[in-house]
PDB file of N, CA, C and O in Angstrom, chain B, residues numbered from 101:
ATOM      1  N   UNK B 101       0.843  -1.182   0.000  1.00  0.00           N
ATOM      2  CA  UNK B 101       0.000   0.000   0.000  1.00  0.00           C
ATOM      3  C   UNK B 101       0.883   1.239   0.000  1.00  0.00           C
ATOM      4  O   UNK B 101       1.585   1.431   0.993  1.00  0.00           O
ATOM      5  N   UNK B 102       0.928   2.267  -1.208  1.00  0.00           N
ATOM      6  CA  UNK B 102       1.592   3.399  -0.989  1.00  0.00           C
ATOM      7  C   UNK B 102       0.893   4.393  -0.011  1.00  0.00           C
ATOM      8  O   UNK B 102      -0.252   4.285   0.429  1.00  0.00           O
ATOM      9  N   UNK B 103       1.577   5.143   0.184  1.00  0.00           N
ATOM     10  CA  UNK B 103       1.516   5.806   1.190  1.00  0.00           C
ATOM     11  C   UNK B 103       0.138   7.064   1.215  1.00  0.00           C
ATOM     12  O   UNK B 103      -0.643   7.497   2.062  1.00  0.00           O
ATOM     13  N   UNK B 104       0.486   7.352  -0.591  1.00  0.00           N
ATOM     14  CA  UNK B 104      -0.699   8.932  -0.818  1.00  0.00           C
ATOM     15  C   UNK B 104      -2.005   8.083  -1.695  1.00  0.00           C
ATOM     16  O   UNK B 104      -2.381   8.593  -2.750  1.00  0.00           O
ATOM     17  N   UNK B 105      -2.537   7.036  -1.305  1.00  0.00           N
ATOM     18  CA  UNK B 105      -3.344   6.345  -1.889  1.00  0.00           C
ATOM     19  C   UNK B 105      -4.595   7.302  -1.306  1.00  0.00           C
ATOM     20  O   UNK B 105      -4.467   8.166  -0.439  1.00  0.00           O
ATOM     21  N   UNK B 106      -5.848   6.931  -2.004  1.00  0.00           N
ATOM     22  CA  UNK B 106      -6.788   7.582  -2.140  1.00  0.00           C
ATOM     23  C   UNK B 106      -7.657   7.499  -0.755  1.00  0.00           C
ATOM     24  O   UNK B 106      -8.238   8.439  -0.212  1.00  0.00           O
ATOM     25  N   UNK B 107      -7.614   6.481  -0.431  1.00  0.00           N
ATOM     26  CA  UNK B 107      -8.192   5.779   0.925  1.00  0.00           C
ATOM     27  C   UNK B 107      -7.323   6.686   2.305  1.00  0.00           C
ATOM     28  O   UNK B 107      -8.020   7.065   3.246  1.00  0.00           O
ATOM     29  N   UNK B 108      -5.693   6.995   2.317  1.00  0.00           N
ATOM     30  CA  UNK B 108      -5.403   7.803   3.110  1.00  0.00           C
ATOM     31  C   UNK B 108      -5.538   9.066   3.119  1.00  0.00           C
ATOM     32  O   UNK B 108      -5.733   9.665   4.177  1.00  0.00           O
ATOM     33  N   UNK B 109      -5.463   9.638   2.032  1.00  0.00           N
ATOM     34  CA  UNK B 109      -6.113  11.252   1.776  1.00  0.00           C
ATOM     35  C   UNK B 109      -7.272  11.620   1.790  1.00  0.00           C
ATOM     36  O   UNK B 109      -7.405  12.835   1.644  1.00  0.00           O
ATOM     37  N   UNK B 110      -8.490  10.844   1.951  1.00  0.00           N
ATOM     38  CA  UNK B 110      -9.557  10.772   2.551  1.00  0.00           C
ATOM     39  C   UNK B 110      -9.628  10.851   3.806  1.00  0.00           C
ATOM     40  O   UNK B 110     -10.284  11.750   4.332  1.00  0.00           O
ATOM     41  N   UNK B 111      -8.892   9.822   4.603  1.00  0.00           N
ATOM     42  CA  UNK B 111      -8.800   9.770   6.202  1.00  0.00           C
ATOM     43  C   UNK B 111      -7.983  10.961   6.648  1.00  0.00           C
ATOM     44  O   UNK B 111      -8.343  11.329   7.766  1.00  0.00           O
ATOM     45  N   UNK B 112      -7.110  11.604   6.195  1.00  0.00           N
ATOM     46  CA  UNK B 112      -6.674  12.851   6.665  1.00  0.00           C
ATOM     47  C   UNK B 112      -7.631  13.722   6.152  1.00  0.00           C
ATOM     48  O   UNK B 112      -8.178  14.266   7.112  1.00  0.00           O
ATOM     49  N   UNK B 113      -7.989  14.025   5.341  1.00  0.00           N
ATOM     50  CA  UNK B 113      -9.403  15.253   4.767  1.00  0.00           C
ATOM     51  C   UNK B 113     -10.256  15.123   6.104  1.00  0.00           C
ATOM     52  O   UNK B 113     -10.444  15.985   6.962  1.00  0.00           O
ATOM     53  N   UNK B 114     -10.679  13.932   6.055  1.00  0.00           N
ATOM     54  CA  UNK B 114     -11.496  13.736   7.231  1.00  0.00           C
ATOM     55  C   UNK B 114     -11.691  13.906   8.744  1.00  0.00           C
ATOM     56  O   UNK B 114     -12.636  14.162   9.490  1.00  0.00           O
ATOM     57  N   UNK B 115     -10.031  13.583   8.900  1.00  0.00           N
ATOM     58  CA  UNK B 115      -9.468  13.682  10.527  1.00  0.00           C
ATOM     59  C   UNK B 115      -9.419  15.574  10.090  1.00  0.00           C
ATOM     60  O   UNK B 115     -10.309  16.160  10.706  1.00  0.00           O
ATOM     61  N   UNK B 116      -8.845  16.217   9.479  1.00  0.00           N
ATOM     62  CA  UNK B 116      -8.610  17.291   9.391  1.00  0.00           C
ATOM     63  C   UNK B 116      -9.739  18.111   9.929  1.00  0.00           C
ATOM     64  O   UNK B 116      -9.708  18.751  10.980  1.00  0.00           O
ATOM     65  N   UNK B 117     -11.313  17.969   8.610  1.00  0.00           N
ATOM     66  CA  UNK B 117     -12.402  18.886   9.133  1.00  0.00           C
ATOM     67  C   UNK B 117     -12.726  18.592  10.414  1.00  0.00           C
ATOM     68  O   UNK B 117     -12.903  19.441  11.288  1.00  0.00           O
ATOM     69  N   UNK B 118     -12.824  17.226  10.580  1.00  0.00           N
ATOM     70  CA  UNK B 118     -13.350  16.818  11.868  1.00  0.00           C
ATOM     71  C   UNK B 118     -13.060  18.109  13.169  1.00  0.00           C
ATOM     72  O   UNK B 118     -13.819  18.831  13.816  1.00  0.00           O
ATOM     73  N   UNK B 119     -11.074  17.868  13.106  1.00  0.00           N
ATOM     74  CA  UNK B 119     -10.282  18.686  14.337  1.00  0.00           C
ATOM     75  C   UNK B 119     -11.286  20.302  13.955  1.00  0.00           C
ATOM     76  O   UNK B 119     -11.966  20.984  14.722  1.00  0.00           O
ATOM     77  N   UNK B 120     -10.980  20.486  12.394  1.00  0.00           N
ATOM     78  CA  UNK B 120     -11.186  22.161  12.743  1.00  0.00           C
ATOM     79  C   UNK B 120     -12.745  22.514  13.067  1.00  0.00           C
ATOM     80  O   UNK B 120     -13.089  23.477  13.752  1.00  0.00           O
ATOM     81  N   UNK B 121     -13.795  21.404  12.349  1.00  0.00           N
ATOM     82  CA  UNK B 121     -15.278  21.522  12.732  1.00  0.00           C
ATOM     83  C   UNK B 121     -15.670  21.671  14.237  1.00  0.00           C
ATOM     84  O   UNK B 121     -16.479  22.467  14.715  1.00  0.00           O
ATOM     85  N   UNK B 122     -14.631  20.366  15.123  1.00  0.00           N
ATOM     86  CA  UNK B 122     -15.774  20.607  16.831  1.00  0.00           C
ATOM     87  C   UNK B 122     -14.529  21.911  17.358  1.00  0.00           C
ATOM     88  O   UNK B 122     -14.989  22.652  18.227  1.00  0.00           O
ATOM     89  N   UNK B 123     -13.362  22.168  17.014  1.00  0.00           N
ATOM     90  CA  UNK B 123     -12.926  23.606  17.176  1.00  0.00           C
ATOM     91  C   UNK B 123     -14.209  24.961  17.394  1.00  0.00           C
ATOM     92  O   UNK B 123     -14.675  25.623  18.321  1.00  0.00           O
ATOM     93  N   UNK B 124     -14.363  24.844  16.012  1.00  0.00           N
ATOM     94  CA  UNK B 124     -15.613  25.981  15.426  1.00  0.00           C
ATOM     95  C   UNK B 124     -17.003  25.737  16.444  1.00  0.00           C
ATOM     96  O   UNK B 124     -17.653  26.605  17.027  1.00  0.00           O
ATOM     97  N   UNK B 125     -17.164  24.586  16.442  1.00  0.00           N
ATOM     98  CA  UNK B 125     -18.690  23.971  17.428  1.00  0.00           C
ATOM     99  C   UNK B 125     -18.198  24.548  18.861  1.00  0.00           C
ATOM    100  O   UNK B 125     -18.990  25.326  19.393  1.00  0.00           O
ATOM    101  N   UNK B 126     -17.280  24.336  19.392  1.00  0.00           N
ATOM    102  CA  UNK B 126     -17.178  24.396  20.424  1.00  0.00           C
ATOM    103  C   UNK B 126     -16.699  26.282  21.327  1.00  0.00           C
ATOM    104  O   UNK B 126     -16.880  26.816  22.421  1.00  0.00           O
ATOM    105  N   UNK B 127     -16.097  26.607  20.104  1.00  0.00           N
ATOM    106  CA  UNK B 127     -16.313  28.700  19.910  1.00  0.00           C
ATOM    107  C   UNK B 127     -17.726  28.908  20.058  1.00  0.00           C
ATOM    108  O   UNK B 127     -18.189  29.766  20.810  1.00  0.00           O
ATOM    109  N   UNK B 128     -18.588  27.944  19.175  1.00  0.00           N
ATOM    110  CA  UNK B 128     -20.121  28.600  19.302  1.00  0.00           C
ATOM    111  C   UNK B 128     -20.664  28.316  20.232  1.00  0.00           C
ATOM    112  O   UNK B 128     -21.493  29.159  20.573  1.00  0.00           O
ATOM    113  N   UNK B 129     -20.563  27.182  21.061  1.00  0.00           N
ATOM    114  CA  UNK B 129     -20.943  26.982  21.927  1.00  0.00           C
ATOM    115  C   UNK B 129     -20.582  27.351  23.335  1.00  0.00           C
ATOM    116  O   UNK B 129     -21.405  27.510  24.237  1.00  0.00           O
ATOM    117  N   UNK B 130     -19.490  27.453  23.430  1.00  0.00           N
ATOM    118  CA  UNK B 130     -19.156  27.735  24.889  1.00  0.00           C
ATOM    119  C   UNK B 130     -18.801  29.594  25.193  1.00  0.00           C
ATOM    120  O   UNK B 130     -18.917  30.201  26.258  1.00  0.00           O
ATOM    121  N   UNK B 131     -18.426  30.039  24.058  1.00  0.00           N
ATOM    122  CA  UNK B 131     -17.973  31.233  24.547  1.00  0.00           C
ATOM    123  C   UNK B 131     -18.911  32.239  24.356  1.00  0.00           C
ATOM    124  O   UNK B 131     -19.555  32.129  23.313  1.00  0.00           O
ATOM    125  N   UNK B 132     -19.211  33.330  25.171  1.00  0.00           N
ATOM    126  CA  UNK B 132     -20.274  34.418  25.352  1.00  0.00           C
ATOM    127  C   UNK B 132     -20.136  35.453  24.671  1.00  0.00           C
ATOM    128  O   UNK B 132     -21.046  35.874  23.956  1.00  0.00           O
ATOM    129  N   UNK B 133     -19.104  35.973  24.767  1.00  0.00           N
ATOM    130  CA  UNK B 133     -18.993  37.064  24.343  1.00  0.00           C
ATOM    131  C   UNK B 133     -18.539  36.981  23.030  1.00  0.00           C
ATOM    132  O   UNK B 133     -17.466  36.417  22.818  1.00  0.00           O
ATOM    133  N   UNK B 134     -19.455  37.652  21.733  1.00  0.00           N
ATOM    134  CA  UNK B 134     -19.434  37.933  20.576  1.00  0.00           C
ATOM    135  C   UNK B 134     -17.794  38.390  20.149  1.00  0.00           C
ATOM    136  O   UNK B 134     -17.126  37.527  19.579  1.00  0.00           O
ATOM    137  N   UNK B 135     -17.419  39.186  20.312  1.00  0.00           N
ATOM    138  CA  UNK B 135     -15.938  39.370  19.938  1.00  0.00           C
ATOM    139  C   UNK B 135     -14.974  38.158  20.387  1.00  0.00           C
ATOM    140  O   UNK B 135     -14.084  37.927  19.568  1.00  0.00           O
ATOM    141  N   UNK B 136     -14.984  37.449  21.381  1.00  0.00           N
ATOM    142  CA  UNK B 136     -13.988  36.828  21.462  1.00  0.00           C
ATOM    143  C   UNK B 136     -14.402  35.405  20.265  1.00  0.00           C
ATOM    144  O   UNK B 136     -13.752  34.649  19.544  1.00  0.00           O
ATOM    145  N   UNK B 137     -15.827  35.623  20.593  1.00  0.00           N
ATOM    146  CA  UNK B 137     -16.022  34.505  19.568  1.00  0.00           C
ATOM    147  C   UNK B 137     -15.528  34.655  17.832  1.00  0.00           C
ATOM    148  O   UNK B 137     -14.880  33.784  17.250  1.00  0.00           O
ATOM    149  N   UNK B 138     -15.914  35.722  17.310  1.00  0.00           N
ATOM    150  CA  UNK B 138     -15.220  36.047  16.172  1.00  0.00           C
ATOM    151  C   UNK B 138     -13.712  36.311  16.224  1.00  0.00           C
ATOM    152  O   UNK B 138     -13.087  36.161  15.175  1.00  0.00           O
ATOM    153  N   UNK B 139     -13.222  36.594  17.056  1.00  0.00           N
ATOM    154  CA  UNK B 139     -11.411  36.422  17.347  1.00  0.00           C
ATOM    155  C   UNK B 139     -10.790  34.844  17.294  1.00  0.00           C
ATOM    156  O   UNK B 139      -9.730  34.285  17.012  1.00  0.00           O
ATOM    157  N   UNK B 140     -11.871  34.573  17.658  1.00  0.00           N
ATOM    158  CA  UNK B 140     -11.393  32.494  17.440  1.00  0.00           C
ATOM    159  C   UNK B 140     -11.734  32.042  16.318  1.00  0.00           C
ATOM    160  O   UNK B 140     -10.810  31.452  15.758  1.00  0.00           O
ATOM    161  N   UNK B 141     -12.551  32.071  15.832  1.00  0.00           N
ATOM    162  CA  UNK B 141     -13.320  31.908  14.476  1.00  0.00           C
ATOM    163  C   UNK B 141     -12.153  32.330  13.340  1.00  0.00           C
ATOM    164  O   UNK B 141     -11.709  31.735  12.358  1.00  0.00           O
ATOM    165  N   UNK B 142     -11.869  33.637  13.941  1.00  0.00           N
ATOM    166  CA  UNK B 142     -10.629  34.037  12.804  1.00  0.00           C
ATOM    167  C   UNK B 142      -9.309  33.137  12.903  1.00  0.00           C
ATOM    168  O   UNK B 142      -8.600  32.890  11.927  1.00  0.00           O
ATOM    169  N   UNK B 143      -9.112  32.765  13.953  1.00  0.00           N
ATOM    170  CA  UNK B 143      -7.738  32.335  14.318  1.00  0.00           C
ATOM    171  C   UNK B 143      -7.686  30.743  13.587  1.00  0.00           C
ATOM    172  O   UNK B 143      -6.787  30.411  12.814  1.00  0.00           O
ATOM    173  N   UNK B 144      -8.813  29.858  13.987  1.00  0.00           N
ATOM    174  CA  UNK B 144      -8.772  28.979  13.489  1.00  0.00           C
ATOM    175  C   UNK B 144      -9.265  29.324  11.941  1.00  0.00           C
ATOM    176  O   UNK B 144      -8.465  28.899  11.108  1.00  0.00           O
ATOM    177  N   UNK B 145      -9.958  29.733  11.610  1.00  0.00           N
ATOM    178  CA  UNK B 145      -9.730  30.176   9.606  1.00  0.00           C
ATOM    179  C   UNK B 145      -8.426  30.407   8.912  1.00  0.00           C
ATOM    180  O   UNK B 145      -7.829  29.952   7.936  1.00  0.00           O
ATOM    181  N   UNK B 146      -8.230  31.384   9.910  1.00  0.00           N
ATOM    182  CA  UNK B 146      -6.795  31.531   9.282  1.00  0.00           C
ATOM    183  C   UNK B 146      -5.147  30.573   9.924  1.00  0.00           C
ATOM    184  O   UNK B 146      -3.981  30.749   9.570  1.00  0.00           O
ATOM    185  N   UNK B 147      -5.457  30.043  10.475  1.00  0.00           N
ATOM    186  CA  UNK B 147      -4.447  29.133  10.949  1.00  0.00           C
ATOM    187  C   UNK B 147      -5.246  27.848  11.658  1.00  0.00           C
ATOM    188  O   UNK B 147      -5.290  27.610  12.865  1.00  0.00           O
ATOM    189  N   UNK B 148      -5.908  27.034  10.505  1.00  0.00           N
ATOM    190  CA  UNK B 148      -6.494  25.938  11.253  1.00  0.00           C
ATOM    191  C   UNK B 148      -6.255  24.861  12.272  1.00  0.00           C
ATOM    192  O   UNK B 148      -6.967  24.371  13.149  1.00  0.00           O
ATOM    193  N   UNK B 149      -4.865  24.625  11.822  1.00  0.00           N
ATOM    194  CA  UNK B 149      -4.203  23.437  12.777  1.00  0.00           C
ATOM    195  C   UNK B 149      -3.381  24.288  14.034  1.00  0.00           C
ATOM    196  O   UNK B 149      -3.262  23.598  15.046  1.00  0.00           O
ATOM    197  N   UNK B 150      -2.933  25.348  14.112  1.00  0.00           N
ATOM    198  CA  UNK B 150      -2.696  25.945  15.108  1.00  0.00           C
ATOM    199  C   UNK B 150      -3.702  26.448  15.678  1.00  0.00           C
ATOM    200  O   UNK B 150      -3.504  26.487  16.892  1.00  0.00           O
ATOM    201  N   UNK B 151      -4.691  26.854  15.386  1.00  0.00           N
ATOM    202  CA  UNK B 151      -5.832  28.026  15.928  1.00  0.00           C
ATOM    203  C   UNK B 151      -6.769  27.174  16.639  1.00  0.00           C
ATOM    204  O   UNK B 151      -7.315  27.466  17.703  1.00  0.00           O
ATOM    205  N   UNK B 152      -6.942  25.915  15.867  1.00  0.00           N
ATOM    206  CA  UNK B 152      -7.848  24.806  16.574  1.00  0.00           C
ATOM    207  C   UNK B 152      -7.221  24.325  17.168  1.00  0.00           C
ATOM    208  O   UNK B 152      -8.029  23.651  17.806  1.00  0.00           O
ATOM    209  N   UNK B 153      -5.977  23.995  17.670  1.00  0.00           N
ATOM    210  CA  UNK B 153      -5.125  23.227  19.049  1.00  0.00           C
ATOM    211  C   UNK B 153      -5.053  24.224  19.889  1.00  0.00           C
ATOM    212  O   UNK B 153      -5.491  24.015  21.020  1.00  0.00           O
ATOM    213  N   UNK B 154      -4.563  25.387  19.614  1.00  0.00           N
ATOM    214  CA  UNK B 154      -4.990  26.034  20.881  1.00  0.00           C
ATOM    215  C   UNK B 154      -6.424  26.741  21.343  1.00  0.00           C
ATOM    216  O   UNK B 154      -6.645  27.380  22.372  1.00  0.00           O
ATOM    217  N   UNK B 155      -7.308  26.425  20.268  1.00  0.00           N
ATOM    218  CA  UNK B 155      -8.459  26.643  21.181  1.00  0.00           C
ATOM    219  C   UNK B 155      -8.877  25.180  21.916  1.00  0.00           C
ATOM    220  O   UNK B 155      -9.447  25.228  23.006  1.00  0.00           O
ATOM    221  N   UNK B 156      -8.706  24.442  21.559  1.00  0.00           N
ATOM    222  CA  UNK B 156      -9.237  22.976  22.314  1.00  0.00           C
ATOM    223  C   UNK B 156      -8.083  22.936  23.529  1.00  0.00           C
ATOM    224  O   UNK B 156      -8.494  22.622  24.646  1.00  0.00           O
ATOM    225  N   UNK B 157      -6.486  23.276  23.345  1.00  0.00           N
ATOM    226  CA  UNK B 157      -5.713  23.067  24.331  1.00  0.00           C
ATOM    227  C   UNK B 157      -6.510  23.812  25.810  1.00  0.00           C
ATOM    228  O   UNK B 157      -6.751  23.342  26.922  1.00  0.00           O
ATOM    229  N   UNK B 158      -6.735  25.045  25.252  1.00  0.00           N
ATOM    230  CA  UNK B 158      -7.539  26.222  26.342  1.00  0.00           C
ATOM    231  C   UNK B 158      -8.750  26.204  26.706  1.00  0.00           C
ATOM    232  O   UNK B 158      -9.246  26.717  27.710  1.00  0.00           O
ATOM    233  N   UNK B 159      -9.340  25.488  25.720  1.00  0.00           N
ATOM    234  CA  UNK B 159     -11.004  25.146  26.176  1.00  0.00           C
ATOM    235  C   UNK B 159     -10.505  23.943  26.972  1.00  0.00           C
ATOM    236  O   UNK B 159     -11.439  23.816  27.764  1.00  0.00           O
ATOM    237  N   UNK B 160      -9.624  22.970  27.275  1.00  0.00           N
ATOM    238  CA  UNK B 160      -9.813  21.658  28.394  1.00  0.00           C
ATOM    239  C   UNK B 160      -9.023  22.384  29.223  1.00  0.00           C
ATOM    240  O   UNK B 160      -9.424  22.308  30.384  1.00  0.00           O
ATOM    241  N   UNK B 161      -8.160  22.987  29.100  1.00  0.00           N
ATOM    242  CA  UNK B 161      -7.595  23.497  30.740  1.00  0.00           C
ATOM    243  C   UNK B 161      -8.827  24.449  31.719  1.00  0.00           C
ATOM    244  O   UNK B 161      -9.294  24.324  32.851  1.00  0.00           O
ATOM    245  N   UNK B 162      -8.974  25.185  30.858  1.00  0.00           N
ATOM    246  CA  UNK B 162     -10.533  26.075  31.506  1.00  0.00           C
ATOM    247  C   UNK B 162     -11.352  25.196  31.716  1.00  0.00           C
ATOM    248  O   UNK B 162     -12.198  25.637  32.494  1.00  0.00           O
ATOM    249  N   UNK B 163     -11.652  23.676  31.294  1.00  0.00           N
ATOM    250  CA  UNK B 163     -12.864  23.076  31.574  1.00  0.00           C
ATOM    251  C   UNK B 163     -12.613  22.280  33.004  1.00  0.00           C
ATOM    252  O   UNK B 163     -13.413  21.958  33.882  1.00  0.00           O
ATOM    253  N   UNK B 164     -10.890  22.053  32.866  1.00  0.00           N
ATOM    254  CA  UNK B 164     -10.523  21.393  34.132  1.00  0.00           C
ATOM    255  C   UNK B 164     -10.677  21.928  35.021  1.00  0.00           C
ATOM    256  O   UNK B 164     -11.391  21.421  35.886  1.00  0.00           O
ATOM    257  N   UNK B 165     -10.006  23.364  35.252  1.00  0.00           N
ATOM    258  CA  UNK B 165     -10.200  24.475  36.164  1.00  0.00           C
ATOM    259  C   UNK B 165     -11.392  24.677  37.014  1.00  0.00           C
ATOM    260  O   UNK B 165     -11.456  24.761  38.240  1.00  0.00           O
ATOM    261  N   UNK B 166     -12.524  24.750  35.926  1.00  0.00           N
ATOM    262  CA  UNK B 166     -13.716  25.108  36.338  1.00  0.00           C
ATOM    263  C   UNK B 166     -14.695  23.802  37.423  1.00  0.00           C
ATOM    264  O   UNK B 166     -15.397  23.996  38.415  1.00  0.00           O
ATOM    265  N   UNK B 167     -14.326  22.456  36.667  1.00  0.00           N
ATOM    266  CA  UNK B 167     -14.772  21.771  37.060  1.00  0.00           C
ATOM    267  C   UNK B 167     -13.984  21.165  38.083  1.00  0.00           C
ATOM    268  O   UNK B 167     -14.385  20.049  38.411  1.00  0.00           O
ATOM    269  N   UNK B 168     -12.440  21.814  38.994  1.00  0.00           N
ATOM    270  CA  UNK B 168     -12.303  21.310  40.174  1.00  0.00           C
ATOM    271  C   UNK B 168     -12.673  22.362  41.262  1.00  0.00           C
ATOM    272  O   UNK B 168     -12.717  21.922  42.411  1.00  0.00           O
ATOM    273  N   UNK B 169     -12.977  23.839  41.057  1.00  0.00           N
ATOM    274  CA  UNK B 169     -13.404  24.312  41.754  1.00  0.00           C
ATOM    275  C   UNK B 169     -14.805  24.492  42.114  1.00  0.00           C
ATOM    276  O   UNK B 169     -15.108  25.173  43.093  1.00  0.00           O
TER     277      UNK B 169
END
């Protein structure tokens, strides 16, 4: 099996939207305030694989936070 076969560039397309989609779901959902929400929205648009790791890195530390106090 080579490596850039059709079947793996599918599964990365896939793993890809997946990461940047619950990124985006999870801006709409959890955060309140309208500007910060469009400040994330931008970040992950314009830098998807960075913008969506650190919003998920920061959305589970804040979720930990919240939920030991």
């Amino acid at each position: 099996m080579e490596l850039m076969s059709p079947y793996f560039l599918l599964i990365v397309l896939v793993t890809y939207a997946s990461f940047i989609g619950l990124a985006v779901f999870l801006v709409l959902k959890w955060e309140k305030n309208s500007l910060v929400k469009v400040l994330w929205i931008l970040s992950i648009l314009f830098f998807p694989i960075f913008g969506a790791f650190v919003y998920l890195a920061n959305f589970l530390i804040n979720k930990k936070r919240t939920s030991s106090n």
